[in-house]
MDAnalysis code that builds the backbone (N, CA, C; Angstrom):
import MDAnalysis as mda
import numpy as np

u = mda.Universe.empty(321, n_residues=107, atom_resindex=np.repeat(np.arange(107), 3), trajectory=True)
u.add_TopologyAttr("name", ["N", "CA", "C"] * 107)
u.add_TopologyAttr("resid", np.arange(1, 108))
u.add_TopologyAttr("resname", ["UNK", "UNK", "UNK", "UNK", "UNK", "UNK", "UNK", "UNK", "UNK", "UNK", "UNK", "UNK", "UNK", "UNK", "UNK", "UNK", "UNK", "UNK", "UNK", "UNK", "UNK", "UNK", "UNK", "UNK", "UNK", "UNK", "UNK", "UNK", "UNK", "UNK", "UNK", "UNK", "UNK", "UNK", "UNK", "UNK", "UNK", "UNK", "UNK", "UNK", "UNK", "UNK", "UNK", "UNK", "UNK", "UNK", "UNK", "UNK", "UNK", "UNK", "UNK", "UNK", "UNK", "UNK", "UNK", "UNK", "UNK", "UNK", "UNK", "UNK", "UNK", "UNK", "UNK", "UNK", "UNK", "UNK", "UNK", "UNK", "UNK", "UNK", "UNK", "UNK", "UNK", "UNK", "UNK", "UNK", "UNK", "UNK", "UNK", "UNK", "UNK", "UNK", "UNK", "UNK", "UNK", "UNK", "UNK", "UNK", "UNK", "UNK", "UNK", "UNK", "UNK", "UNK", "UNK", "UNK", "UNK", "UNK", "UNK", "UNK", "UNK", "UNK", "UNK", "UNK", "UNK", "UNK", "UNK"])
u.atoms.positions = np.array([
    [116.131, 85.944, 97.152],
    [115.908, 85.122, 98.314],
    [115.133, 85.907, 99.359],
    [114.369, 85.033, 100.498],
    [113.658, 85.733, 100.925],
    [113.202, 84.912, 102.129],
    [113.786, 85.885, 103.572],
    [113.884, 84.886, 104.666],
    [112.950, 85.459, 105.649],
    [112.102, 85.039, 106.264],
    [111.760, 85.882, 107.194],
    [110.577, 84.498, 108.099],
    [110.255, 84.645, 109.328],
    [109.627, 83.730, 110.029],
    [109.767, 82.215, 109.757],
    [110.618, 81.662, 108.766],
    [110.941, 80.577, 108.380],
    [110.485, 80.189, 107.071],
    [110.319, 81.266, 106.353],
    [110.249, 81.034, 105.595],
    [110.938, 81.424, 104.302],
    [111.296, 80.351, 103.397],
    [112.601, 80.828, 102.546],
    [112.095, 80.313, 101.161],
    [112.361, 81.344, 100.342],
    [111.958, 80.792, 98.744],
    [112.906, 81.707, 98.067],
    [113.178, 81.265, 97.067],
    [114.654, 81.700, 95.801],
    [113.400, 81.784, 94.683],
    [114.050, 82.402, 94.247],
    [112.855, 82.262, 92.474],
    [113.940, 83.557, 91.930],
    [113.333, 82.908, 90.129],
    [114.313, 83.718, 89.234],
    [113.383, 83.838, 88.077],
    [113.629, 84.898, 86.658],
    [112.833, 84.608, 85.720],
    [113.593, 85.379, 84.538],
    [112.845, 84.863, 83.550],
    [114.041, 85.250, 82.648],
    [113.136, 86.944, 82.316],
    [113.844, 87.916, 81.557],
    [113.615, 89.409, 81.486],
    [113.742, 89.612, 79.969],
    [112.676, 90.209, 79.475],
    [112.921, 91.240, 78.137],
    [114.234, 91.885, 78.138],
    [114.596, 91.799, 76.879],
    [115.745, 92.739, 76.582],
    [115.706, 93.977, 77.602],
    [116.961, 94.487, 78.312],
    [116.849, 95.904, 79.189],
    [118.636, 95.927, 79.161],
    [118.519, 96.979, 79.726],
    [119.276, 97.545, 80.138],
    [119.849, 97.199, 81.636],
    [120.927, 96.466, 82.308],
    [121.618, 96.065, 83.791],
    [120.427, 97.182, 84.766],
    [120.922, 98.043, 84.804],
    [120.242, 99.040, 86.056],
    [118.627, 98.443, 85.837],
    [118.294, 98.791, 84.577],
    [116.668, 98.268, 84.450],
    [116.288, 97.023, 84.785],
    [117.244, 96.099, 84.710],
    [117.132, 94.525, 85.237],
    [116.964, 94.744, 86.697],
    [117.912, 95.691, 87.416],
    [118.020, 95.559, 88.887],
    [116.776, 96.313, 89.713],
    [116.069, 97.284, 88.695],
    [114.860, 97.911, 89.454],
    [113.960, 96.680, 89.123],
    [113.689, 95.727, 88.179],
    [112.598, 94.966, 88.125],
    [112.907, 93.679, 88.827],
    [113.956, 93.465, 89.477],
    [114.311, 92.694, 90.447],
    [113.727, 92.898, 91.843],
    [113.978, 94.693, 91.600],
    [113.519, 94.422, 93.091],
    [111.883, 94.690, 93.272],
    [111.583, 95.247, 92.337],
    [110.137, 94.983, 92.376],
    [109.498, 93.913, 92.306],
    [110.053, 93.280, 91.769],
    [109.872, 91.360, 91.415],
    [109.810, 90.832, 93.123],
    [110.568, 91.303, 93.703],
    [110.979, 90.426, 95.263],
    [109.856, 90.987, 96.424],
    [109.835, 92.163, 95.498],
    [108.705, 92.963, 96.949],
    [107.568, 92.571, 96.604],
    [107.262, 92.296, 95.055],
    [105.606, 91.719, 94.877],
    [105.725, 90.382, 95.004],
    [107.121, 89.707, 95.500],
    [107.142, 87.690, 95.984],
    [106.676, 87.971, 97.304],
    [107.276, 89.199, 97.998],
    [107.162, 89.390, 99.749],
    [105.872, 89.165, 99.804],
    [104.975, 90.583, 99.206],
    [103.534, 90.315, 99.288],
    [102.921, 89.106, 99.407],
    [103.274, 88.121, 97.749],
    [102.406, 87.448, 97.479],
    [102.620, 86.213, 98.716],
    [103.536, 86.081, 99.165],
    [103.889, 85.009, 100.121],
    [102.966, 85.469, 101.414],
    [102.748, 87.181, 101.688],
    [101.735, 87.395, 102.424],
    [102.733, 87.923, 103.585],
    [103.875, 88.276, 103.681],
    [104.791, 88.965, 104.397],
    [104.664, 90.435, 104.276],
    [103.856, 91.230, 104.994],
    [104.239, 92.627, 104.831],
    [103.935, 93.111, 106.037],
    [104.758, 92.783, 106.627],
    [105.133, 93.253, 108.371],
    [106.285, 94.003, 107.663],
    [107.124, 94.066, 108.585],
    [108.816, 94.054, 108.290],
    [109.799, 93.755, 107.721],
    [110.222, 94.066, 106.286],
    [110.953, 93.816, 105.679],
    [111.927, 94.299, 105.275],
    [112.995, 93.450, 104.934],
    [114.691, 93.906, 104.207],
    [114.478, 93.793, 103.195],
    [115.153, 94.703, 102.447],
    [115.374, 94.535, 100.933],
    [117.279, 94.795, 100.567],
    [117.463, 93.362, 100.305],
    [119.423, 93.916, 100.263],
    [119.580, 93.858, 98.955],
    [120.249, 94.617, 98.197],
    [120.903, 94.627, 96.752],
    [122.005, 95.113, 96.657],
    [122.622, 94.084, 95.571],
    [123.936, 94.609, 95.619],
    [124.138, 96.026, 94.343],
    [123.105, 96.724, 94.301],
    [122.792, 97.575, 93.131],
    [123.041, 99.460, 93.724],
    [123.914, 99.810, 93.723],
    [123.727, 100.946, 94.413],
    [122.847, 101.887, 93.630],
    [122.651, 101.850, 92.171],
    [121.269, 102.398, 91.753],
    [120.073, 102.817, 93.024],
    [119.857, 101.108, 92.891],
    [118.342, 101.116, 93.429],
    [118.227, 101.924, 94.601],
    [119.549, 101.212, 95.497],
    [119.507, 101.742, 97.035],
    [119.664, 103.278, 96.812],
    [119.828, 104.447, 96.123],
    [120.123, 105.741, 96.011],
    [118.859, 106.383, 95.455],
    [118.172, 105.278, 94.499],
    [116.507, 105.522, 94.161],
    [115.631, 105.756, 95.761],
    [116.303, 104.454, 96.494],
    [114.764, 104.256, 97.387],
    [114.943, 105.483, 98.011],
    [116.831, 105.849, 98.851],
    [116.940, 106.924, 99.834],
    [116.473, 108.101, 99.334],
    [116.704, 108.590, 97.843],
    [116.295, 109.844, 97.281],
    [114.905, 109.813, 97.006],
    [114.403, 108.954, 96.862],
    [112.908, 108.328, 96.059],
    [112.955, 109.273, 94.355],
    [113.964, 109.199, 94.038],
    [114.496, 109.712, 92.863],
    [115.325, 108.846, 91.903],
    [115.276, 108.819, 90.467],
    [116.421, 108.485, 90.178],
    [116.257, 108.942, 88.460],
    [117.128, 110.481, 88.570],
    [116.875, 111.273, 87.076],
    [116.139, 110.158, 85.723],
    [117.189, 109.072, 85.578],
    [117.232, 108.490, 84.057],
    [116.482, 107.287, 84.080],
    [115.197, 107.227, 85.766],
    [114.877, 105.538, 85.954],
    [113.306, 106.267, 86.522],
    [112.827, 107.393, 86.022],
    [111.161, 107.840, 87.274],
    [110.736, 106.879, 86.757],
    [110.460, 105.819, 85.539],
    [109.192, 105.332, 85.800],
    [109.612, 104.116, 86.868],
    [110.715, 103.608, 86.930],
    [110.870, 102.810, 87.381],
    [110.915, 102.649, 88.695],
    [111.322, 104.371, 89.059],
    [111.526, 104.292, 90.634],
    [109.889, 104.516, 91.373],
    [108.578, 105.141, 90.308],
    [107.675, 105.412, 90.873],
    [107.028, 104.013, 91.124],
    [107.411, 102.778, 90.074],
    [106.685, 101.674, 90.245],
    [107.408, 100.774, 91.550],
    [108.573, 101.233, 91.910],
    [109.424, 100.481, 92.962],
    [108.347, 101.002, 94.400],
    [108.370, 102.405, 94.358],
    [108.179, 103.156, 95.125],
    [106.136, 103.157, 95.993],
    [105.671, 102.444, 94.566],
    [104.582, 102.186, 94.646],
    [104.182, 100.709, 95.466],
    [105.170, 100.261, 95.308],
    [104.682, 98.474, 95.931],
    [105.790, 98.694, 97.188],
    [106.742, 99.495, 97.340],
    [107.456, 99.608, 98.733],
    [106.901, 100.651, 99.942],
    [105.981, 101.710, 99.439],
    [105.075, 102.141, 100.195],
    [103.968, 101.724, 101.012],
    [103.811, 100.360, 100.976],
    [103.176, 99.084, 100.499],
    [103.029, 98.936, 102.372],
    [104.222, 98.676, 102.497],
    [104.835, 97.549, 103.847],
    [104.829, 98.470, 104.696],
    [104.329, 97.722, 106.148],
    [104.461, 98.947, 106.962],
    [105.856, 99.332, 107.816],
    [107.061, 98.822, 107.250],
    [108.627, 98.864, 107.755],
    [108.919, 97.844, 106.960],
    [109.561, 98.987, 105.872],
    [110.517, 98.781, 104.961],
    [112.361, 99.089, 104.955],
    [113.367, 98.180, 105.244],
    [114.434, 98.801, 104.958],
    [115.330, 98.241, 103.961],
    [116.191, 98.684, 103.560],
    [116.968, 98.847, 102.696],
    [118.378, 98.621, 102.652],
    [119.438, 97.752, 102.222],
    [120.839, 97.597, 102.313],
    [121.797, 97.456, 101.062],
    [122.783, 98.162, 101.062],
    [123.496, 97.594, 100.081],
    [124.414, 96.783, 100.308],
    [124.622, 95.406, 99.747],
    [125.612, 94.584, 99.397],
    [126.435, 94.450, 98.783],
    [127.630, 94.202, 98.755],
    [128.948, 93.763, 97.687],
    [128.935, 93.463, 96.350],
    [128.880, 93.004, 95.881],
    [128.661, 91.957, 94.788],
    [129.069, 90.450, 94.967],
    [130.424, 90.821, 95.532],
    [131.128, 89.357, 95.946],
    [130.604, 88.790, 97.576],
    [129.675, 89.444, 98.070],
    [128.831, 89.232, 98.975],
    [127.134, 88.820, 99.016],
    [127.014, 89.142, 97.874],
    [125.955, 88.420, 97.269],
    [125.626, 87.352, 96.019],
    [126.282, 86.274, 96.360],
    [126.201, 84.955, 95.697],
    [125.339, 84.372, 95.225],
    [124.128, 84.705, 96.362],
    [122.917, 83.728, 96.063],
    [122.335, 84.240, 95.118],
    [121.791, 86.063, 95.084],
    [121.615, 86.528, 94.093],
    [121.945, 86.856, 92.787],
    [123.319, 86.558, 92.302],
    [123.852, 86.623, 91.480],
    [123.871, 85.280, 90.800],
    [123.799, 83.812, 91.929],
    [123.578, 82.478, 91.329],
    [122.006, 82.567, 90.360],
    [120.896, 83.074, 90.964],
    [119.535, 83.309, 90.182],
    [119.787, 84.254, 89.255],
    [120.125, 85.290, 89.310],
    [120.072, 85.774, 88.276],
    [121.135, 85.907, 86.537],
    [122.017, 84.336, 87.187],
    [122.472, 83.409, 85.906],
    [121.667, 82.689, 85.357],
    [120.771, 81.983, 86.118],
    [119.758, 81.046, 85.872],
    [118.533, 82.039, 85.031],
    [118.052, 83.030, 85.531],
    [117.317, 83.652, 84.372],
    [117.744, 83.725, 83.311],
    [119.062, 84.735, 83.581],
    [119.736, 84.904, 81.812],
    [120.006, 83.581, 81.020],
    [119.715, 82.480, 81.830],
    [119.856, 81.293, 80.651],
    [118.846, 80.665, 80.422],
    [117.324, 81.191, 81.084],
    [116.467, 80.203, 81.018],
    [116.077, 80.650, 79.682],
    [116.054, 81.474, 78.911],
    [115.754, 81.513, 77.260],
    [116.406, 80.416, 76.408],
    [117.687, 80.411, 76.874],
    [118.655, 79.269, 75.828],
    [118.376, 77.996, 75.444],
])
């Protein structure tokens, strides 16, 4: 999801076989290249409920994920104020509602 000046769009898609953590870095790269394409790159949040990612962006590291964190790292260098939050799980609904809807859009 993705809120900013009034403007709000949800989108989901279904993913190649991966690995959870690998789902959650191409999520969020997925959301930062929706930010772009919507043409938002002022100021942006990025919340996940993934403490992976959020420990990638703060370290700009993540031992068992470089390619993933250099391609995160590449489109979040991007924006000129970027931040970052972690969420719950049971605090993030909406995201967890889309990303049921991917895992079933193959079926």
């Amino acid at each position: 999801m993705i809120s900013a000046t009034g403007v709000h769009d949800q989108t989901h898609q279904a993913l190649p076989p991966m690995t959870n953590h690998e789902a959650e870095f191409e999520a969020a790269i997925a959301g930062l290249l929706r930010v772009q394409a919507l043409g938002l790159s002022g100021s942006v949040a990025l919340y996940t409920d993934s403490k992976l990612v959020i420990s990638a962006l703060d370290k700009r590291y993540a031992k068992h994920y470089a390619d993933y964190v250099t391609k995160l790292l590449a489109v979040a260098d991007q924006f000129s104020s970027l931040f970052w939050q972690w969420v719950p799980d049971h605090q993030n609904h909406g995201a967890h509602d889309l990303a049921l809807q991917g895992l079933h859009e193959d079926k």
